[in-house]
Structures are given as structure tokens and as C-alpha cells.
N, C-alpha and C positions, 0 to 999 in steps of 0.2 A: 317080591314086595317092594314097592315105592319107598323110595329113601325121603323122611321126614322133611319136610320143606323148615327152614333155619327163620325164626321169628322173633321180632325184636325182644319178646320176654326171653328167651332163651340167652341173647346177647347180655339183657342185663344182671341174670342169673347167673351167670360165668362173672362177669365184669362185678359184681358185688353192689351195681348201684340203683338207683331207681327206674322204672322203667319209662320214664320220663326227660330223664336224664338219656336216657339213651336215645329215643326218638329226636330230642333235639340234638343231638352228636351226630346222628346221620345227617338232618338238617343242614350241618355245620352254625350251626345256631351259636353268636356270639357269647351268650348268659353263661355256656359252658367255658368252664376253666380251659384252655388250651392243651395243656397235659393229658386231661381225663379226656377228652375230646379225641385225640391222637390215640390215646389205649383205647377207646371205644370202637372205635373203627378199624384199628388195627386185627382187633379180637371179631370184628364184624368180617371183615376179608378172610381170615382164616378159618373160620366158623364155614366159608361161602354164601353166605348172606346174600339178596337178592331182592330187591321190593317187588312187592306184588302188583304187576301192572292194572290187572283186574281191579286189586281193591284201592289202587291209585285212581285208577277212572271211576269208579262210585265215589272216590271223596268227591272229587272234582265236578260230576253231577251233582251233589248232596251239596255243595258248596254254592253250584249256578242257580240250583232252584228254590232255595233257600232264603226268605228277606236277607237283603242288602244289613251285613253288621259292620259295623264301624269297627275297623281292626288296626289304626294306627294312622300316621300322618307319614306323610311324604315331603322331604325338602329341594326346593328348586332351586338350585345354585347358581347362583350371578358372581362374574369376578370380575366384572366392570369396573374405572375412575369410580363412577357415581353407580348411587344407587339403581336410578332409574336408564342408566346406559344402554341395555341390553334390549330396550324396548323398540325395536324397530314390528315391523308388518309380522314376518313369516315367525322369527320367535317370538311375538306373541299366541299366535297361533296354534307353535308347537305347543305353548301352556296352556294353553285355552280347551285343543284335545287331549292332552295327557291327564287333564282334572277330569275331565268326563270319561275317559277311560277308567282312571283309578279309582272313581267315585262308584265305581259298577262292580269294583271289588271291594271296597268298602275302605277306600282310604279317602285320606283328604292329602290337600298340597299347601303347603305353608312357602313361600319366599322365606331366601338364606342368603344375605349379599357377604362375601366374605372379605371384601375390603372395611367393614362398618369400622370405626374408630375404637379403636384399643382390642380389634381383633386378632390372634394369629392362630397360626396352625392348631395347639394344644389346646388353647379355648373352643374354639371352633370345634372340637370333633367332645371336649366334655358338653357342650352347649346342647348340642346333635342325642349325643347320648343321654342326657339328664333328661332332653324332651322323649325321648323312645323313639327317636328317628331314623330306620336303618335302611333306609332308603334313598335315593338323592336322585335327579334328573338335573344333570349337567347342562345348562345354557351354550353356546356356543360362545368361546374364548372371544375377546376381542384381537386379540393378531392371529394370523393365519398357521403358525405355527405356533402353540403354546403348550405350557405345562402347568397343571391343578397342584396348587401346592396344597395338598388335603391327604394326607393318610386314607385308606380308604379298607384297610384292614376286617372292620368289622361291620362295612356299609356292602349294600348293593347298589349300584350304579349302573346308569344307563345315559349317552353323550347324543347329540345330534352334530351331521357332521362330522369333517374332517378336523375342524382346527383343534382338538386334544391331542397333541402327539402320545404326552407322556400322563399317565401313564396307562397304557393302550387297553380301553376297556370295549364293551359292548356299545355299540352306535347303529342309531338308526338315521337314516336321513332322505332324500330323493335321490332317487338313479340319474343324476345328471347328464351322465354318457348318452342313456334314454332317451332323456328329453331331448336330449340334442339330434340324436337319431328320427325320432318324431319328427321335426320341427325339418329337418331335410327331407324326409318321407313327404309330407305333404305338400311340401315347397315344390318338390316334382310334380306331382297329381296336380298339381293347380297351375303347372304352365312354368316354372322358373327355373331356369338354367347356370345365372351367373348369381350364387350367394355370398356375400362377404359375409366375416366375423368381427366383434370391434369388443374388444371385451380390456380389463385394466389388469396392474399385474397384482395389488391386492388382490380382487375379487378373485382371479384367476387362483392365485396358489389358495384361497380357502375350499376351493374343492376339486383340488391336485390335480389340475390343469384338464379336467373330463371334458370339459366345453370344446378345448382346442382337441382332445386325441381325440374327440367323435367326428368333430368337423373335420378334420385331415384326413377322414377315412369312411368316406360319405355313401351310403348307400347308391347303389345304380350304379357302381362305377366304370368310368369310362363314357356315362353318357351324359355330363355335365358342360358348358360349352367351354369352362376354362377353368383351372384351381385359382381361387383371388388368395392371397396373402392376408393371414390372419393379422390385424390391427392392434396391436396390446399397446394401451397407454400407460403412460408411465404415474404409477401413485404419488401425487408430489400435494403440499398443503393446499393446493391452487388446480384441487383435479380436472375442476369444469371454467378452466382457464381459457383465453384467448389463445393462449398458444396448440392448446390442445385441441378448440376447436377447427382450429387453422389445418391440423396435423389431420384431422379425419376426413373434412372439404377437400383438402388435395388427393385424400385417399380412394375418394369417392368417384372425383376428375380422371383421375388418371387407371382407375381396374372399373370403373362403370357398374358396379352388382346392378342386380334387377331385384334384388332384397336384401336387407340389411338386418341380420342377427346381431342383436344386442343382448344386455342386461342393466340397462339403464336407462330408462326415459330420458334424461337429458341428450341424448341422441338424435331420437326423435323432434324435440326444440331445435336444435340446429339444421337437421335436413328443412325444416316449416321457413325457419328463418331465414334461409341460403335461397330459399325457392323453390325447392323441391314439393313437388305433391306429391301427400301420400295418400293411397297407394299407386294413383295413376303413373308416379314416374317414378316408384322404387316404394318397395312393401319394407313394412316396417316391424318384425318379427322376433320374439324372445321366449327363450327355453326355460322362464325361470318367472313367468307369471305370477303374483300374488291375486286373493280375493276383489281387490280393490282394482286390479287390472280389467275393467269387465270389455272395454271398449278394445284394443289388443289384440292383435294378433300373437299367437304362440303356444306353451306347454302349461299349464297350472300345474305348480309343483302339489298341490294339494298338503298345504301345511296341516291343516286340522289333522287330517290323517296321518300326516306323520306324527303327530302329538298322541295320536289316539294308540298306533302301534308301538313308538317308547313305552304308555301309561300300561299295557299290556302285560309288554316285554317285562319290565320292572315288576309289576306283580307275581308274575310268574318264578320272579328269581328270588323273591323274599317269600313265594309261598313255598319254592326248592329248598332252601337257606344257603342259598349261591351266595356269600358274601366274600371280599377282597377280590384285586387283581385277577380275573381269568387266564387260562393257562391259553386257551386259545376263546380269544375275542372273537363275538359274530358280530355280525353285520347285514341291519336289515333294512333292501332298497323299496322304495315306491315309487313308481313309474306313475307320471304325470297323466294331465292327457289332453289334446288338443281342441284347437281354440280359432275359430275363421277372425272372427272381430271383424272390426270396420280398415285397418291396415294393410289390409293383405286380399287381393281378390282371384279371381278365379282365371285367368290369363287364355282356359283353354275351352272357355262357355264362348260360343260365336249369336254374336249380339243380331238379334231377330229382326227380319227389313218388314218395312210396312209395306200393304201392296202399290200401294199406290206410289210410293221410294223405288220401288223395282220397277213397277212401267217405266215412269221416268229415266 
């Protein structure tokens, strides 16, 4: 005879409490006391308890076909000087797909800037809680290595990017390595041999140098005509200084690429300006394209979709009641995807003679 499959009334029948009480203890649902929470579970493993995959995927169906209900708000956390700091191209982006994700599971997204005036830690997280907030999508930090000063105990969280070091949660972001992979894949197929990199040491440590470990270790290898020396400029208050532009001109004089990987359009101004044509005397190419980049050569990171796979991921972890610190952080990449533009051309199309150019 089949031994009785172990059911959450059963757990609560032992445990003395409501059967409600228990379903949110598996959860790990914050509303529970900590305590009871801990004996609940405790008495669930010993029981051998086990959720039902089956009747997991009928919720889950029952849930997707079901009108859209409104099941809470989501907070988007900025920890910028200023309020409006954090506003550059691709994080906006990231928020612009994480609301249209999360609004498909029936949440909304509220901004949370945690520098506001007379904020700190302990307010911050009653403020979160008094709105029913157990949710959070992390902005990327402004320094390239930083740490959320936010208890996150009884939140679910999800970061884009590398710059959270501490404390090391779920992140989704672009496969940078990828993109860079791309961006030398096609640089082949189109004819080019001699690539440089010019990238700063900012931007560089905010996505833990993937730009330079792809390019050092370039598809095709061996049959590139020479390795050019990665260009990292120095971060200084005066980035896009004369001195700096001096420093990439000579760089260009002296290893010659036949295209020029970037992450910065002011690159591009100084090749124009020095005299260089592009593409006819050196392509002009970036692993790290936004929406607005339509004319470009390069990788579209595809922010919306990264916004839209956070807005996902997070629902997913407050419909589990995945809440605090994970014990092992995931990490989820999107691979871009390439982009001819007007910068970059085809080196290996052989240009068509008239007949009347060939008599002659």
C-alpha cells in the first residue's frame, strides 16, 4: 500500500495552528513570527513533507489565466546624491521593463530613493513595511563597488549588475563577456583584423573587467593580424579632457586598429575631429549599445529585457516567499544582439565595376 503523501493540513494538525499559518511558514512569509515559523518547518522536514509539483503547476496556470489582480506594489530603490541621479538611458529602461513585467503579475512599482532627507536604515525598512512592500528592485549603485545599507531580512530583492557587492543577492544584467564575443565574431565576418579596445577604469570595474577578459581572449584565435593593447583611461573629474584625448590619438598612431571598440561615444567625436573617417578609415564599434544608439555599430544590450527578466525573477520570489539574503545568489545573463549601423562596413563585399570601367 502507498504510504500517505504528508499535506500541509497534516503539518498544521501536529503543529496546533492554523492551516494558514502554515502555508505561509512554508512560504517563509514575513507576517509569521520567526519562532513558529522555524517549528513549522522544522515539523514539515521531519513529517517529510514535500510540495506537490502537480498541484504547484495548476496554481501557476490558474494564476496566468486568470484576470490580472492587483496583489501589491513593488519598490525601486535608488541610493543616488539626488533623487533623480540614477536616471541615465539603460536604467531607465531596466524600469520601464520591470513595470511591464510586474504589472503581468499584478503588481505595481513605486520609486524609493533612500537618501530622501531625514531617512535612515530603521525608517526606511518601517516605511516599506507600513506600505506592504516586500518586494524591491535594486538600481545599480553609483560606485562600482558598493554596499545597500538596507536590511533586507524580510524583503525579496532582485539587483542589476555587478556594482552591489554587499550584500550578494540575486542579479540579473547583460552578458557583457557576450557582447563582446559578438562584437569580435562579426568584426571577423566583415573583414577586420586589427581591433583595439578603449574602454575607462570606472566603467571598466562596474562590470568586473568582462569587456577586457572577452577581448584578450578573442574568438578565431591565431588568426587576427596582431593583439593591440587594451586602452583604459584613467577616471579623473576632467574624463573627456585634452589630456585624455591626446592619450587615445597617440594610441591610434602608433597600433593603427582597423576598428575601434568602445563604450562611449565621445570616442567617436575625437576620431571625426582628428580626421579620421568613419568607417572608411577605422569602424567605430560598441558592445554596450542603448535604444537610442540606432545609427552604431555594435551589441544592443537590450535593456527593456533586462528590466522585464528582473520584473519576472522578483515575482517569482515573493510568489515562493523567498525573502532575505540567499544562501546561493543566481544570476541571470541576456545576450545582446548585433547591429551593422552606418560605422562599421563590410571590408569583404568586393565593390562591382561597370562594364564600361572594365573595357577601359
Amino acid at each position: 500500500m502507498a504510504e500517505k503523501r504528508v499535506v500541509l493540513r497534516d503539518i498544521a494538525e501536529k503543529a496546533g495552528v492554523h492551516l494558514t499559518t502554515v502555508a505561509r511558514a512554508i512560504k517563509n512569509d514575513p507576517r509569521v513570527n520567526p519562532k513558529t515559523l522555524e517549528r513549522i518547518q522544522s515539523i514539515a522536514r521531519e513529517m517529510g513533507y514535500m510540495p506537490d509539483p502537480m498541484l504547484a503547476a495548476l496554481s501557476t496556470y490558474r494564476i496566468a489565466t486568470r484576470p490580472t489582480l492587483y496583489h501589491g506594489t513593488v519598490a525601486w530603490v535608488t541610493d543616488y546624491p539626488t533623487r533623480d541621479g540614477w536616471m541615465v538611458e539603460s536604467f531607465q529602461h531596466y524600469r520601464l521593463g520591470a513595470a511591464e513585467a510586474l504589472g503581468r503579475h499584478g503588481y505595481l512599482i513605486e520609486d524609493f530613493w533612500l537618501r530622501a532627507p531625514g531617512l535612515n536604515k530603521r525608517r526606511a525598512v518601517h516605511i516599506l513595511e507600513s506600505r506592504g512592500i516586500r518586494g524591491l528592485l535594486i538600481c545599480p549603485l553609483p560606485s562600482a563597488v558598493g554596499r545597500l545599507g538596507l536590511p533586507l531580512d524580510n524583503f525579496a530583492a532582485v539587483t542589476f549588475g555587478y556594482t552591489m557587492a554587499r550584500p550578494a543577492i540575486h542579479r540579473v544584467t547583460t552578458s557583457h563577456y557576450e557582447n563582446m564575443q559578438i562584437c569580435l565574431r562579426q568584426l571577423y565576418h566583415l573583414g577586420y583584423r586589427r581591433p583595439g579596445f578603449v574602454t575607462w577604469d570606472e566603467i571598466s570595474k562596474r562590470v568586473h573587467d568582462q569587456w577586457i577578459a572577452a577581448f584578450r581572449t578573442p574568438p578565431f584565435e591565431g588568426k587576427w593580424a596582431k593583439k593591440i593593447p587594451v586602452l583604459q583611461l584613467a577616471k579623473t573629474p576632467t574624463t573627456f579632457s585634452e589630456t585624455n584625448r591626446e592619450i587615445f590619438l597617440k594610441w591610434v598612431k602608433t597600433h593603427r586598429p582597423d576598428a575601434v571598440l568602445v563604450v562611449d561615444r565621445h570616442i567617436l567625436d575625437w576620431l571625426t575631429e582628428a580626421g579620421y573617417r568613419v568607417p572608411e578609415d577605422i569602424a567605430y564599434v560598441s558592445p554596450s549599445l542603448q535604444e537610442s544608439n540606432v545609427d552604431h555599430a555594435g551589441v544592443f544590450e537590450t535593456s527593456i529585457d533586462v528590466g522585464r527578466a528582473a520584473g519576472d525573477f522578483l515575482a517569482g520570489l515573493l510568489s515562493r516567499g523567498e525573502y532575505g539574503v540567499p544562501k546561493v545568489p543566481r544570476r541571470v545573463l541576456l545576450d545582446g544582439f548585433w547591429q551593422l549601423g552606418k560605422t562599421a562596413r563590410n571590408l569583404t563585399k568586393k565593390t562591382k565595376v561597370a562594364p564600361a570601367e572594365a573595357e577601359a
